[in-house]
VOFIVEX-883489 format. One line per field, with one value per residue: x, z, y of N, C-alpha, C, CB in turn. Coordinates in steps of 0.2 Angstrom, whole numbers. Atoms other than C-alpha are relative to their C-alpha. Glycine has a CB too. Example, Ala and Ser with C-alpha at 12.3 -4.5 7.8 and 13.67 -1.06 7.14 Angstrom:
<atoms>
n_u c(4,-4) .
n_w c(0,-1) .
n_v c(-6,-6) .
ca_u c(62,68) .
ca_w c(39,36) .
ca_v c(-22,-5) .
c_u c(4,-4) .
c_w c(0,3) .
c_v c(6,5) .
cb_u c(-5,2) .
cb_w c(6,-7) .
cb_v c(0,2) .
</atoms>
This chain:
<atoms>
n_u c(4,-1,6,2,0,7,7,3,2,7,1,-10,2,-7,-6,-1,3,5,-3,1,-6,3,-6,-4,-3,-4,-2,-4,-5,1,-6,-1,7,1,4,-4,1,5,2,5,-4,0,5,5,-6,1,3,-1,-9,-2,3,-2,3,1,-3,-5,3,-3,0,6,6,3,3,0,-9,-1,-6,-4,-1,-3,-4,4,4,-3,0,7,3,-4,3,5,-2,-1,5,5,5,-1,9,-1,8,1,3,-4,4,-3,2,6,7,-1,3,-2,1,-2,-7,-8,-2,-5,-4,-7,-2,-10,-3,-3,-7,-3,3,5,7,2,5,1,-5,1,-6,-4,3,6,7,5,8,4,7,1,7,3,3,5,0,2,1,-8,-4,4,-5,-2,0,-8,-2,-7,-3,-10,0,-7,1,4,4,8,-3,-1,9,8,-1,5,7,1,4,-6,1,-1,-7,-6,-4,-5,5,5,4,1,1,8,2,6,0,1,5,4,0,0,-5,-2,-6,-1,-5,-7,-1,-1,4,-3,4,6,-7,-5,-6,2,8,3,2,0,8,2,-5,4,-6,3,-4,-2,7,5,5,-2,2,0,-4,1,-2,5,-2,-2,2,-1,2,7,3,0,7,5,2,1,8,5,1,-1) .
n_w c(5,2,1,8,-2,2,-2,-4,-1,-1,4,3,6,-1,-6,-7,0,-6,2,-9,-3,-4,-8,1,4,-5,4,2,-1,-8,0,4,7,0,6,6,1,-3,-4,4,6,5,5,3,3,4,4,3,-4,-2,-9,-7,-4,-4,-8,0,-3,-3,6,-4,-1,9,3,7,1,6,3,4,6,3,-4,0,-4,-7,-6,0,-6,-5,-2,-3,-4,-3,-4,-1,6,2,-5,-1,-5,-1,0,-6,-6,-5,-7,-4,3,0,6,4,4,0,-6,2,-5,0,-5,5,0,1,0,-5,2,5,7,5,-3,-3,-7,-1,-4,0,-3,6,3,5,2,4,0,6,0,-1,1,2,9,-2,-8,-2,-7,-5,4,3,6,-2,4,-4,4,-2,2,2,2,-3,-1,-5,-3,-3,-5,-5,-2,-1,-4,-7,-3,-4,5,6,7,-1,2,0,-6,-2,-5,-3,4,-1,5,0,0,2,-3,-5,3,3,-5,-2,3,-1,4,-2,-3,5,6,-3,4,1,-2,6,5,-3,3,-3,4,4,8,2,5,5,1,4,3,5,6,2,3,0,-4,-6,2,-6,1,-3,-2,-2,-4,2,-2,-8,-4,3,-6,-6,-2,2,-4,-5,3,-1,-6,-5) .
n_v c(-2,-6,-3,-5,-7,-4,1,-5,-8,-4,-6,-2,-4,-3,-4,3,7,3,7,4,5,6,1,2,1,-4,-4,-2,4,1,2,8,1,7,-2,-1,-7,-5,-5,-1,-4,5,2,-5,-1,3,-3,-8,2,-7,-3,-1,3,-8,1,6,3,5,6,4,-4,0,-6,-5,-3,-5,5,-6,3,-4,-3,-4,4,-1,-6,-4,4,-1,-9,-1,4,-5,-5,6,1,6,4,8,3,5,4,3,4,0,2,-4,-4,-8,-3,-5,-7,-6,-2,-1,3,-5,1,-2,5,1,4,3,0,4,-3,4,-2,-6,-1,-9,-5,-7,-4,-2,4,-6,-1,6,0,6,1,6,-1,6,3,6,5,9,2,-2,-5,-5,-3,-5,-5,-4,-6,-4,-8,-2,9,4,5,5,-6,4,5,-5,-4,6,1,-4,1,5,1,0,4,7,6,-5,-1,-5,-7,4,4,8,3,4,4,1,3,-7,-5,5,4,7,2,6,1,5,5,-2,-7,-6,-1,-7,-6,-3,-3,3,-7,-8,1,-7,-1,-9,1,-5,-4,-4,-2,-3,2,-7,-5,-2,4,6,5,6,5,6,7,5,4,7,6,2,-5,3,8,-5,-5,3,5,-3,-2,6,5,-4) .
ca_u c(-34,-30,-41,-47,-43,-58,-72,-68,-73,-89,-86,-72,-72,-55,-47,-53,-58,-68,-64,-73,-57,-61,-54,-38,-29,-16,-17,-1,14,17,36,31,19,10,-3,9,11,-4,-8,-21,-8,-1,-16,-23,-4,-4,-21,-18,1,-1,-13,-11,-21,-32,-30,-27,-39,-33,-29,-44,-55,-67,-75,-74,-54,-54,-40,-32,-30,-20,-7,-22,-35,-25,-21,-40,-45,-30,-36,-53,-46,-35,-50,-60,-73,-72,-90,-83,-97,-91,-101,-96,-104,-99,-99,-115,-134,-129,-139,-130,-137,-127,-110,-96,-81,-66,-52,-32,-23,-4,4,11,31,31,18,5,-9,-14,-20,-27,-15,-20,-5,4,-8,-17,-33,-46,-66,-78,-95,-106,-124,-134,-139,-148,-148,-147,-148,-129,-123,-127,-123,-116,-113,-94,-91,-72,-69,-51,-42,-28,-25,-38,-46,-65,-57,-51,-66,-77,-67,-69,-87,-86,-93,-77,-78,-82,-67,-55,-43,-32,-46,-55,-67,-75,-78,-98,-104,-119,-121,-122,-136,-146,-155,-158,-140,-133,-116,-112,-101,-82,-84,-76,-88,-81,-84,-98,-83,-65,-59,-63,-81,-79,-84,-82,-98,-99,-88,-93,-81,-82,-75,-65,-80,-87,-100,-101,-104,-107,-99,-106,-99,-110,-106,-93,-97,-92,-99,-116,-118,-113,-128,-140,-139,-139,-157,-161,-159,-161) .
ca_w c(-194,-206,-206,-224,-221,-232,-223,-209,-217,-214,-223,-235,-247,-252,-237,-223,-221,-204,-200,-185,-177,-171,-152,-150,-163,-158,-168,-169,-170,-155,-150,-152,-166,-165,-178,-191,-188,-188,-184,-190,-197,-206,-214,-218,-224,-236,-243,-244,-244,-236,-221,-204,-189,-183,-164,-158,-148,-135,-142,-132,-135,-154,-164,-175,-179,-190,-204,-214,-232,-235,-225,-227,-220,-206,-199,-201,-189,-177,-176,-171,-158,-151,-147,-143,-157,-159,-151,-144,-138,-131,-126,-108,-98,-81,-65,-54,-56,-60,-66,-74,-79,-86,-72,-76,-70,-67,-60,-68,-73,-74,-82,-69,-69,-82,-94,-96,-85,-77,-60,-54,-47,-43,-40,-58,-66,-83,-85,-90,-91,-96,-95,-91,-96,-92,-108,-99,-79,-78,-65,-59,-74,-82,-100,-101,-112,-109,-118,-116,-116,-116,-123,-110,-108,-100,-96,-97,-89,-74,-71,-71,-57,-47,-48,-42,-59,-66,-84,-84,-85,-83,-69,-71,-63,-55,-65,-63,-78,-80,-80,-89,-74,-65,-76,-80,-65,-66,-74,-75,-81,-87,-75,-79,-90,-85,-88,-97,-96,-108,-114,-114,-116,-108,-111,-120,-138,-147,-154,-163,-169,-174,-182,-197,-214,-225,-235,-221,-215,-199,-199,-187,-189,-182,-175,-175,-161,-165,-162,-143,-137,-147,-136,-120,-121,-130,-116,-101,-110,-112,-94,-85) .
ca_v c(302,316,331,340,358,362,351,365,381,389,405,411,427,435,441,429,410,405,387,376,370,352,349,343,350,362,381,385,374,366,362,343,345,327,323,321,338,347,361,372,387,373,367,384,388,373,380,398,401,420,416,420,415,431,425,407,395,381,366,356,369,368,383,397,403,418,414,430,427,444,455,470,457,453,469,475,461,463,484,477,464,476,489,476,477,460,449,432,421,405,389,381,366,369,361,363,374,393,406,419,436,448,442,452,444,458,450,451,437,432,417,404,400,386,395,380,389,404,412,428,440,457,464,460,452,461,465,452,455,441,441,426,423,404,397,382,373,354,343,347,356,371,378,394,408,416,433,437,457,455,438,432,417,402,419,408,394,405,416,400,395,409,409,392,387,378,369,351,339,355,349,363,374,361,354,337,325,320,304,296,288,308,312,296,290,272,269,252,249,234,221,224,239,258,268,285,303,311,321,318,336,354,355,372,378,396,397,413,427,444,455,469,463,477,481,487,475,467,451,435,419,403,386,371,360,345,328,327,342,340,321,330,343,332,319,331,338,321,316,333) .
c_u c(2,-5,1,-2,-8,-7,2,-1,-8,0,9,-3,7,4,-3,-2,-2,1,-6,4,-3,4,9,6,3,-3,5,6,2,10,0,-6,-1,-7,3,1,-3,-2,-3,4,3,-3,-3,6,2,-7,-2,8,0,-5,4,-7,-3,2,-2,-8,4,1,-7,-7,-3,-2,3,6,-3,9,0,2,6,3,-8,-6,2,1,-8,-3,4,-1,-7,2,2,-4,-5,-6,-1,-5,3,-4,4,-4,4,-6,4,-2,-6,-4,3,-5,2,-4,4,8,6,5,6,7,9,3,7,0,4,8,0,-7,-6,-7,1,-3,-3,5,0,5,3,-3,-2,-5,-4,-5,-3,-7,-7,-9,-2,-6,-9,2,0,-1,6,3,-3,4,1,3,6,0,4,-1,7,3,7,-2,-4,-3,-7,2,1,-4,-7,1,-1,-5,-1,-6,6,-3,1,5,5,3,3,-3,-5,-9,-1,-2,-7,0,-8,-3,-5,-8,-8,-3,0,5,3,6,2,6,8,3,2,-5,5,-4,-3,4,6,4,-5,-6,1,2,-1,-4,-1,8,-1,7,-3,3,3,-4,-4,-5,1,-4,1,-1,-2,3,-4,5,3,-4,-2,-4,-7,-4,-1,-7,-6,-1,0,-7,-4,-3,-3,-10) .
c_w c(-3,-1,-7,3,-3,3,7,-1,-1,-3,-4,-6,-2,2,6,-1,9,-1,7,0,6,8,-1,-5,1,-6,-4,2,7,-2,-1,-1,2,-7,-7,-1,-3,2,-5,-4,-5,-7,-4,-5,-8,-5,-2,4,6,6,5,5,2,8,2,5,6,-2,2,-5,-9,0,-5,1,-7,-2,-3,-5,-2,6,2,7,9,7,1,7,6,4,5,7,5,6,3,-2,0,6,-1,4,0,3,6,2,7,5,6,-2,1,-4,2,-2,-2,5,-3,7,-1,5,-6,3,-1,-2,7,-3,-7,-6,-3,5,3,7,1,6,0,3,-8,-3,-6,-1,-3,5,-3,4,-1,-2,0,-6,3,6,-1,4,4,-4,-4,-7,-1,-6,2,-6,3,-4,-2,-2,2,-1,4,3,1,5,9,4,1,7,6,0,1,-5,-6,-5,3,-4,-1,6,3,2,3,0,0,-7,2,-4,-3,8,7,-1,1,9,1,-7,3,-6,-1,5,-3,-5,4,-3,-1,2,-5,-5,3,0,5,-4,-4,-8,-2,-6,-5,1,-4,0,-8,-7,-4,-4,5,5,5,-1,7,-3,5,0,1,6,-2,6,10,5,1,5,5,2,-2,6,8,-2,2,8,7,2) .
c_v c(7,4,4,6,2,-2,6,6,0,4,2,5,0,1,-4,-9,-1,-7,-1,-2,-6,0,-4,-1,9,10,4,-6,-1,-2,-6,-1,-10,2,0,6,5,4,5,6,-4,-2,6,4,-4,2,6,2,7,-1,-2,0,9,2,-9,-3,-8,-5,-6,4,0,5,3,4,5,-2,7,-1,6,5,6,-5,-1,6,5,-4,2,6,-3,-3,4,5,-3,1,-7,-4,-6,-4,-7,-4,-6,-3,0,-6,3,5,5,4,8,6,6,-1,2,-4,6,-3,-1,-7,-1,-8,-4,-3,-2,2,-5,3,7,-1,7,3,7,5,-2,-4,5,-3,-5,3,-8,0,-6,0,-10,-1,-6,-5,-8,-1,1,2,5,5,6,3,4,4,3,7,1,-8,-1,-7,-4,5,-2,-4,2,5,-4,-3,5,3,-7,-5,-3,-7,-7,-2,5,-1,3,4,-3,-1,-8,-2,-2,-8,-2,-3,7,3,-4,-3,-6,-3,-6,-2,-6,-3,1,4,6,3,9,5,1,4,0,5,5,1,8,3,8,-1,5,4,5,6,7,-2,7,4,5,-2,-5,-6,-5,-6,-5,-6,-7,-4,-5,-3,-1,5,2,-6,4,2,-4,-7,2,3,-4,-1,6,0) .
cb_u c(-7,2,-2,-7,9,-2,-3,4,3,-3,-4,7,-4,1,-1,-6,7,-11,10,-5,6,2,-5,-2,-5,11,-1,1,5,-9,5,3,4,-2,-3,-1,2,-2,6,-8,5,0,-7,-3,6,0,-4,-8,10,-1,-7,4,4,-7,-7,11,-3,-2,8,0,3,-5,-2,-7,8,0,-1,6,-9,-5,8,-3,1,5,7,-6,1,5,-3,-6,5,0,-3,-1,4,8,-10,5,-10,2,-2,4,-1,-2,6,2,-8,8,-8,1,-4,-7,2,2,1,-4,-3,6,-2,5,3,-5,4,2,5,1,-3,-6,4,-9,6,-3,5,7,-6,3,-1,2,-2,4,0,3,-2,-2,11,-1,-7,5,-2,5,5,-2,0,4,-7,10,-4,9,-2,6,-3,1,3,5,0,-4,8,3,-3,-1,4,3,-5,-4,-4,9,5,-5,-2,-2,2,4,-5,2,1,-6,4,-5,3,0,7,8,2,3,-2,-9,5,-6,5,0,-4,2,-8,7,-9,2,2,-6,-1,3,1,6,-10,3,-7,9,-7,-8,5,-9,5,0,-6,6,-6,0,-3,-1,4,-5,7,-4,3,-3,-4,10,6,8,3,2,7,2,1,2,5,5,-2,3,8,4) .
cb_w c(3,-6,7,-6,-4,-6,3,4,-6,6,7,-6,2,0,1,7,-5,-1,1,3,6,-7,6,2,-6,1,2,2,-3,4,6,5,-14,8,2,-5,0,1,5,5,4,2,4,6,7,3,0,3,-7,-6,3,0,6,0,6,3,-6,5,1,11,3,-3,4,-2,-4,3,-5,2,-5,-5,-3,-8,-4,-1,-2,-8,-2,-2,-9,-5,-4,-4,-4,6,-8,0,-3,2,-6,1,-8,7,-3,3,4,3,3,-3,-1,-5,3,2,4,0,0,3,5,1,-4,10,-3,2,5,3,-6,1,7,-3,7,3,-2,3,9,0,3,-9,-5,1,-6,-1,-3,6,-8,6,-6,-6,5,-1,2,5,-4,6,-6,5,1,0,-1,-2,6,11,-10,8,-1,6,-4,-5,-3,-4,-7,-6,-3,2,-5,8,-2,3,-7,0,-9,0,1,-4,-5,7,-5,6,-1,-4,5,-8,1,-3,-8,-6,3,-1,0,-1,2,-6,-3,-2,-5,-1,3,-7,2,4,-3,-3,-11,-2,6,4,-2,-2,5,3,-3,3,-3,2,-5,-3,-4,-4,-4,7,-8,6,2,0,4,-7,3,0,-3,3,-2,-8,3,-2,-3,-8,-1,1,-7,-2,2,-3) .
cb_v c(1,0,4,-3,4,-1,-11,0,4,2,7,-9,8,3,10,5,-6,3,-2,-6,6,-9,-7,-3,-3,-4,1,6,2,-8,3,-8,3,-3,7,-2,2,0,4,2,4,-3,-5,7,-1,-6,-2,7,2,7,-2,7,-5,2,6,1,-1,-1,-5,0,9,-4,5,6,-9,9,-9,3,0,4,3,2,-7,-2,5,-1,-8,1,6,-2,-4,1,5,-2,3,-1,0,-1,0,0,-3,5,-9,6,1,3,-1,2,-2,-3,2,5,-7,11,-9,9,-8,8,-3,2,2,-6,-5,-10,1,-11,-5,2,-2,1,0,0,-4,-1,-3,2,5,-10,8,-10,2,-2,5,-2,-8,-6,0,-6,-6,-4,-2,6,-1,-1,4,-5,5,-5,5,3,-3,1,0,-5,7,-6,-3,2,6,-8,-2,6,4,4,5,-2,2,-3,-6,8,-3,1,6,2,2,-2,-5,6,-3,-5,-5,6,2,-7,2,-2,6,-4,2,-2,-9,-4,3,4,-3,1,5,5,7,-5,2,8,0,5,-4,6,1,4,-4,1,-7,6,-5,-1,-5,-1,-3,2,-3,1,1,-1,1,-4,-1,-2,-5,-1,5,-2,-7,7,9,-2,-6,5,0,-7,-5,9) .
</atoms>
């Protein structure tokens, strides 16, 4: 399925373009681009020749990408980034009932040998903050509110884990897949059917994005929930 770079903008002036990045669609060139290579600097590259990504998103992971229309543009955002000006509000369905208030998580993170994950290493790790707030309890998961202070890598993913709150269907931090079967209680699958998970990817969504534009004004950037993530939480409500 090709995707139309334009059904993903939410906001566009002169100097930036805001996208929802649908899941599974890598941000930067990947070394075996798939997708008929796809990737979201590509698509933004084909409709404005001079952008540039403001900061980058996992490839599972959906929401709001800041896009750079102009070298000026770009480095205004990068400044705020940097100092960490920059309000990132992700959207996690975890494993298991947590309730959050206000949890800083302070622990340093290091790449692992071959670079596809992370761990916490306090000894040569850098700095990672993230801040946790419950959104809403289920009956064995609970949605969650991630505000990264600093932006390593898998830095939510990673801090969910060590509060014993890892993202659902995240195996690389030991996360379990939810089943309609987990939620619904008088579930009946049919006879020789698998039954799947509720979602087939890292339950997590970057919901908002708040930043100051070069005129000046700050401004906040919303993501509406894609398709799968939207089911998810609409059928954990239902059944909680």
């Amino acid at each position: 399925m090709k995707l139309n770079f334009e059904d993903l903008i939410v906001f566009e002036n002169d100097d930036y373009i805001l996208i929802n990045k649908p899941p599974h669609v890598a941000s930067l060139d990947e070394r075996t681009t798939d997708r008929g290579g796809q990737s979201i600097l590509r698509m933004a590259k084909a409709y404005h020749a001079d952008a540039q990504l403001g900061h980058r998103l996992d490839k599972e992971t959906s929401g709001i990408l800041a896009i750079a229309k102009n070298p000026e543009a770009y480095r205004h955002l990068a400044m705020q980034f940097e100092h960490r000006e920059v309000t990132k509000r992700y959207h996690a369905v975890t494993n298991g009932v947590h309730n959050f208030e206000g949890i800083s998580v302070y622990l340093p993170i290091s790449p692992i040998k071959d670079g596809t994950a992370v761990r916490i290493d306090r000894e040569k790790g850098k700095i990672a903050e993230t801040i946790f707030n419950t959104l809403q309890a289920y009956r064995t998961t609970t949605l969650v509110e991630c505000m990264p202070i600093t932006g390593r890598m898998h830095q939510i993913r990673v801090h969910l884990m060590c509060l014993k709150a890892p993202i659902v269907n995240d195996p690389t931090y030991g996360g379990e897949p939810v089943f309609l079967s987990d939620v619904k209680r008088k579930f009946n699958l049919k006879e020789g059917t698998e039954e799947l998970p509720l979602i087939q990817r890292v339950a997590l969504h970057a919901h908002s994005l708040t930043f100051t534009l070069l005129d000046g004004e700050e401004q906040t950037f919303v993501a509406p929930y894609p398709k799968d993530f939207g089911v998810l939480v609409k059928q954990l409500e239902k059944f909680s």
